[in-house]
Backbone as JSON Lines, residues from 0, in Angstrom:
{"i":0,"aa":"X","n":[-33.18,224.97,71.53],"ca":[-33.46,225.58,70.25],"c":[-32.68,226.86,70.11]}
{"i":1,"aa":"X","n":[-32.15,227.07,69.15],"ca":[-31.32,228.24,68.82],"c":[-32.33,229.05,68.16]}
{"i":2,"aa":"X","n":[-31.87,230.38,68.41],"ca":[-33.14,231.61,68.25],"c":[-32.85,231.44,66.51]}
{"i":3,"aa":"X","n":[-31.85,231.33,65.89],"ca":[-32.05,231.02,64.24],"c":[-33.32,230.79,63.42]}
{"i":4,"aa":"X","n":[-33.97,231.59,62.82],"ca":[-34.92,230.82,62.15],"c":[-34.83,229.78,60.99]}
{"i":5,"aa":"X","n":[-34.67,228.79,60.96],"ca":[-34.64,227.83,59.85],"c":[-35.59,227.98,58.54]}
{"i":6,"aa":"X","n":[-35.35,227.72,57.39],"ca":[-36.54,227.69,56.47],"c":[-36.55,226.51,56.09]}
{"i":7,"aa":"X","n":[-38.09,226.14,55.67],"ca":[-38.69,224.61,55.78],"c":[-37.93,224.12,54.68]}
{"i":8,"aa":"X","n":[-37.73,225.25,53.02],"ca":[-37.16,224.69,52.14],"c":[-35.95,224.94,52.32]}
{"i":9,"aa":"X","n":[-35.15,223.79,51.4],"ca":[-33.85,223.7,51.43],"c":[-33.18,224.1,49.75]}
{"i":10,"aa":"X","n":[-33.68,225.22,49.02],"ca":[-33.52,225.28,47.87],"c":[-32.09,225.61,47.18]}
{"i":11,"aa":"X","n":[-30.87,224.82,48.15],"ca":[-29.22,225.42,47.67],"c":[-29.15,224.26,46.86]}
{"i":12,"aa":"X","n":[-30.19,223.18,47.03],"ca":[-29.77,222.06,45.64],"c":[-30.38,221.7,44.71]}
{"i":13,"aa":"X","n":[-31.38,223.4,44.54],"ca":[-31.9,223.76,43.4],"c":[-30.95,225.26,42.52]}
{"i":14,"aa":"X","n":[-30.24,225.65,42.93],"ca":[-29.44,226.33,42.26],"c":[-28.25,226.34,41.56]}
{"i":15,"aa":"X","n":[-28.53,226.99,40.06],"ca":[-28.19,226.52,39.18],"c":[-28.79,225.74,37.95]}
{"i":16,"aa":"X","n":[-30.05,225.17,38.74],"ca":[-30.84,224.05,37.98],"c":[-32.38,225.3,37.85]}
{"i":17,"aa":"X","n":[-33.24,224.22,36.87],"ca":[-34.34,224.79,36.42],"c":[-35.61,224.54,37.43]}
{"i":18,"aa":"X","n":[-36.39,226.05,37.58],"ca":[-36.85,225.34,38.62],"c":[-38.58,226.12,38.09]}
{"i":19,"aa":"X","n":[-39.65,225.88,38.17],"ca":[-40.64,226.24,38.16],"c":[-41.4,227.05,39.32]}
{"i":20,"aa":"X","n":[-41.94,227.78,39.52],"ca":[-42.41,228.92,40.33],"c":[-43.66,229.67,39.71]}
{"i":21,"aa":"X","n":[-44.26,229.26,41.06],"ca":[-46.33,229.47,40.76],"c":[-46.16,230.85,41.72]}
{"i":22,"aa":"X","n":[-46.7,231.64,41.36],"ca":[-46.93,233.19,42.27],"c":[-48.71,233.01,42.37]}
{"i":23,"aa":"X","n":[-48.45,234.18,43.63],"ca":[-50.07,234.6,43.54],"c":[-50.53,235.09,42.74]}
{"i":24,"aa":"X","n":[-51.87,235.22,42.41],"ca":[-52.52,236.03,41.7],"c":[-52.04,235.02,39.93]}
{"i":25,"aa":"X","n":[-51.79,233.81,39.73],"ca":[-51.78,233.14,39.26],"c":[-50.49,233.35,37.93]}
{"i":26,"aa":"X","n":[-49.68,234.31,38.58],"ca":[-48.52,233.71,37.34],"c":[-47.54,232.54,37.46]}
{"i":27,"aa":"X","n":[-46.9,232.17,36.46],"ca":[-46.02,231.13,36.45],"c":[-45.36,231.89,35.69]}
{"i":28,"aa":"X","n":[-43.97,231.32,36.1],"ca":[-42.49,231.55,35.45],"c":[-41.73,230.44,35.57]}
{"i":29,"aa":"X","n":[-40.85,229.85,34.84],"ca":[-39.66,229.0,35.08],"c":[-38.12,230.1,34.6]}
{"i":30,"aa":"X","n":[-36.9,229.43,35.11],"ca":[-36.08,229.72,34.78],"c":[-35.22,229.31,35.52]}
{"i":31,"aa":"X","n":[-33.87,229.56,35.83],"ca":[-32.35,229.01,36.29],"c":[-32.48,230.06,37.77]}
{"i":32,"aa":"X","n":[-32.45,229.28,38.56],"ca":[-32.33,229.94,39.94],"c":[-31.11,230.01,40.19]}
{"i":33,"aa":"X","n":[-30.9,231.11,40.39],"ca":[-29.71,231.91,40.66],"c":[-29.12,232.43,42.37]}
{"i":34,"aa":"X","n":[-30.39,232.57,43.18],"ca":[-30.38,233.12,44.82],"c":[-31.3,232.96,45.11]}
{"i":35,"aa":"X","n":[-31.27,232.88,46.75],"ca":[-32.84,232.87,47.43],"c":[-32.09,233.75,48.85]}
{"i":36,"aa":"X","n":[-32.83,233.79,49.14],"ca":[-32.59,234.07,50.82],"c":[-33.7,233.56,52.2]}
{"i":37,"aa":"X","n":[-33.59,233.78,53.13],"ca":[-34.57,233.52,53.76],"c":[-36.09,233.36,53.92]}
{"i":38,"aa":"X","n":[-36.03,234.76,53.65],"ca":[-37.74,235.56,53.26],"c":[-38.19,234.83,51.74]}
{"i":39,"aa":"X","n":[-37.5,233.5,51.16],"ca":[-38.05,233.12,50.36],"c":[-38.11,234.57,48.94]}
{"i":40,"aa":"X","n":[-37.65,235.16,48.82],"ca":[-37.1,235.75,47.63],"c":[-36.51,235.27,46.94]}
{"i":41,"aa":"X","n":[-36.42,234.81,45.2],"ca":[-35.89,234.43,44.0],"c":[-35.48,234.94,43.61]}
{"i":42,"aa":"X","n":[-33.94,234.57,43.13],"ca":[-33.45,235.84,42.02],"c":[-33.74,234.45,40.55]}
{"i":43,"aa":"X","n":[-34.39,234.71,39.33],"ca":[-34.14,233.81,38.09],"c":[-33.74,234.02,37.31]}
{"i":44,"aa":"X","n":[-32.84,233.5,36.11],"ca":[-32.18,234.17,35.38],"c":[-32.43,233.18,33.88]}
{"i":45,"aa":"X","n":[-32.78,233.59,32.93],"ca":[-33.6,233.44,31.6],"c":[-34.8,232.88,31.7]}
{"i":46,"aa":"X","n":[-35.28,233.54,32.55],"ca":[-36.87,233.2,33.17],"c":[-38.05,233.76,32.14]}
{"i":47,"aa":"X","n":[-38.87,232.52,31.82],"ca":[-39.47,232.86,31.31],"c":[-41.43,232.85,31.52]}
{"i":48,"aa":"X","n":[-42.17,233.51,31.5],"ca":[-43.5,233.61,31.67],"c":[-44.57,232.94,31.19]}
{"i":49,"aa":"X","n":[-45.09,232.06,31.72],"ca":[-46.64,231.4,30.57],"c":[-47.45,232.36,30.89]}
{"i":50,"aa":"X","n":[-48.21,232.53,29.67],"ca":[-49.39,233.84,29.82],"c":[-50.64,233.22,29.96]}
{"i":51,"aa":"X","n":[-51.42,234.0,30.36],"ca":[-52.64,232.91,30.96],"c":[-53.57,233.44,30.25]}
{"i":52,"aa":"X","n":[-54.91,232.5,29.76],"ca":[-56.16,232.7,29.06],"c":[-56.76,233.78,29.58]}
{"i":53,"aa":"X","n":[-57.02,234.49,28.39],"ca":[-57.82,235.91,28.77],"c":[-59.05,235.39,29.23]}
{"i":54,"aa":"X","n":[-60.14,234.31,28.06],"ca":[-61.41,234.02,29.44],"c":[-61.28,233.39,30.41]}
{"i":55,"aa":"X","n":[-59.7,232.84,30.93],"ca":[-60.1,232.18,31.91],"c":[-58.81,232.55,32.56]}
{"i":56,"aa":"X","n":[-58.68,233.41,33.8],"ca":[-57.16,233.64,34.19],"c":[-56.67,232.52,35.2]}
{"i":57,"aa":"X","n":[-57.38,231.74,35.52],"ca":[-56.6,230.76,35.94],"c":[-55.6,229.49,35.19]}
{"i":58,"aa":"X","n":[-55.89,229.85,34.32],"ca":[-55.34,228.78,33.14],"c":[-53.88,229.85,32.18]}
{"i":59,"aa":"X","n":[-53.05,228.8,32.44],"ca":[-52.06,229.44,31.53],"c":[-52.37,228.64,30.08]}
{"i":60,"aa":"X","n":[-51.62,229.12,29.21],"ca":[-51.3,228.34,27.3],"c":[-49.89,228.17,27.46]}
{"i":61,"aa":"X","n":[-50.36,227.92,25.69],"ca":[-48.68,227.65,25.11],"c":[-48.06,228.92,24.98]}
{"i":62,"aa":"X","n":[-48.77,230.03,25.21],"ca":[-47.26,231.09,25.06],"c":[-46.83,231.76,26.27]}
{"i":63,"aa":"X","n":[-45.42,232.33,25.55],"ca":[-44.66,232.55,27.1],"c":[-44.04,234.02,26.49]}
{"i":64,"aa":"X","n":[-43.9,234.72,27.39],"ca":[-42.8,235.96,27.1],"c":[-41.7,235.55,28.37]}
{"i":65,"aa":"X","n":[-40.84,236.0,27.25],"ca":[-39.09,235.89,27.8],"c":[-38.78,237.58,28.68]}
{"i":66,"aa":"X","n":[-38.82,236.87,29.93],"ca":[-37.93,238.07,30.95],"c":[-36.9,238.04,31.74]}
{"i":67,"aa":"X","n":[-35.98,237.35,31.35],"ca":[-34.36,237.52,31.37],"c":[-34.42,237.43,33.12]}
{"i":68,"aa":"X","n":[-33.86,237.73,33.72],"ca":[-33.18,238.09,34.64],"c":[-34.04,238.67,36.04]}
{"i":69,"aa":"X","n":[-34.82,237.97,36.86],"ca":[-36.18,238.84,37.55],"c":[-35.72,238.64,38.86]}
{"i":70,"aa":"X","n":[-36.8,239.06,39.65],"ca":[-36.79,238.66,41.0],"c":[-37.94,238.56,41.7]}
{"i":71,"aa":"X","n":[-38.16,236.97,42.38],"ca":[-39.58,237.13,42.76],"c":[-39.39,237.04,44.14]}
{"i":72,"aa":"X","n":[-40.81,238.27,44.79],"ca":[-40.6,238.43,46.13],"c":[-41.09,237.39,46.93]}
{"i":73,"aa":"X","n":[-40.54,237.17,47.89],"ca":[-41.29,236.01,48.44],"c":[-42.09,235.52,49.21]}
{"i":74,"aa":"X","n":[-42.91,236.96,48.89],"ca":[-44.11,236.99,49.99],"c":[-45.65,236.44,48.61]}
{"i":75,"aa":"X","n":[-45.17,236.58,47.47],"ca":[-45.5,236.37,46.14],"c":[-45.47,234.88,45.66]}
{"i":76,"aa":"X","n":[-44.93,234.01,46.37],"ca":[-43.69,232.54,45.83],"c":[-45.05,231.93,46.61]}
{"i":77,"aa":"X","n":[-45.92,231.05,45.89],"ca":[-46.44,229.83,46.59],"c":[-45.83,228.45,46.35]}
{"i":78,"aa":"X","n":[-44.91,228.69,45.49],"ca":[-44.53,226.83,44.87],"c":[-43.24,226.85,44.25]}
{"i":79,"aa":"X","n":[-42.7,226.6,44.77],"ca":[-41.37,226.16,44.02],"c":[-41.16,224.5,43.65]}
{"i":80,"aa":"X","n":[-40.8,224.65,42.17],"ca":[-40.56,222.92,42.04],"c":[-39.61,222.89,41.02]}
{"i":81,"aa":"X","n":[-38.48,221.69,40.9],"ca":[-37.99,221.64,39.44],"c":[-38.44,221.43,38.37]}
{"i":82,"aa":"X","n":[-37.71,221.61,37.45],"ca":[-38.06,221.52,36.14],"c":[-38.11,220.07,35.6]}
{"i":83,"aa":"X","n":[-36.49,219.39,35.92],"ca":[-36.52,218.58,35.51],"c":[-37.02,217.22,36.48]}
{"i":84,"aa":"X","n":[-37.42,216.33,36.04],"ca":[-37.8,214.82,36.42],"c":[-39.2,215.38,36.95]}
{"i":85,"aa":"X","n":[-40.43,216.02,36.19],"ca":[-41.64,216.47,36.91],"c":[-41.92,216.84,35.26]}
{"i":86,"aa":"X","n":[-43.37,215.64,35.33],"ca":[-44.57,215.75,34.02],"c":[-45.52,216.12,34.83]}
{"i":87,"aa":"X","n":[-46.7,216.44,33.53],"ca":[-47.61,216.94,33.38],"c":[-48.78,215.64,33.46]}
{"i":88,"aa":"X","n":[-49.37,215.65,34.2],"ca":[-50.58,214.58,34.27],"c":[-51.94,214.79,33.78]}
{"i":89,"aa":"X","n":[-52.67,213.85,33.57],"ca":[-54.02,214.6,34.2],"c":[-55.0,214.01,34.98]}
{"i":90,"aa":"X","n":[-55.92,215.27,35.33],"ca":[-56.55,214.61,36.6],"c":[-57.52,213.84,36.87]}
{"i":91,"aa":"X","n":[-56.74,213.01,37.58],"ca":[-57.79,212.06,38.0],"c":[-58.95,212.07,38.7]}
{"i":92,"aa":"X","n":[-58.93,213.28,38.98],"ca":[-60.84,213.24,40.13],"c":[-61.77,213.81,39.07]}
{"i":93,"aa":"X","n":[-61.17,214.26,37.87],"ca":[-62.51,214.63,36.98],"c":[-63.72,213.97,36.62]}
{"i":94,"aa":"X","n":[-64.81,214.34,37.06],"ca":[-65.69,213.45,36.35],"c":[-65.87,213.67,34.99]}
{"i":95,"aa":"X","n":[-66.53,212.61,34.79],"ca":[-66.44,211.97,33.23],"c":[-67.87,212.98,32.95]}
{"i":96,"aa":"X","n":[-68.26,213.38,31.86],"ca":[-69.38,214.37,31.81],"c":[-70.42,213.68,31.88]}
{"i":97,"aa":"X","n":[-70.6,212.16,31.76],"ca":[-71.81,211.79,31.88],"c":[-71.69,210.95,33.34]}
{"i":98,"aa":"X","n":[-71.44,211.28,34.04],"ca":[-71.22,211.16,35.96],"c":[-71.96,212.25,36.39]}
């Protein structure tokens, strides 16, 4: 084993492309990944924000504010995924209200 630390993701064939990114404390952003580095740091570039329900902060909506150009730390980064070829489902373990 070489003392190198490897990282589990391999995100150089997500750059360039659109990629989605869940942070702690429950924000989401998408935008064009631009850099990463080891420590899992993002640089995104026309990244934009879903804002999340005031009664309920775990839940984002339909609106978003536009923040250009960011950087997420990557001690912050729980999820990275693309944009494209990835829908929206829904879930299947819900019970039905009369269950």
């Amino acid at each position: 084993m070489s003392g190198r630390k490897e990282t589990v993701l391999d995100l150089a064939k997500f750059v360039d492309k659109g990629v989605q990114v869940k942070l702690t404390g429950g924000r989401q952003v998408t935008g064009t990944l631009k850099g990463y580095d080891q420590l899992l740091n993002l640089v995104l570039d026309e990244a934009v924000e879903f804002l999340r329900d005031a009664d309920d902060p775990l839940k984002t909506t339909d609106q978003t504010r536009r923040l250009g150009l960011i950087v997420c730390r990557g001690t912050a980064v729980m999820l990275v995924s693309p944009t494209d070829g990835t829908d929206e489902i829904a879930n299947p373990f819900v019970q039905p209200d009369g269950a």
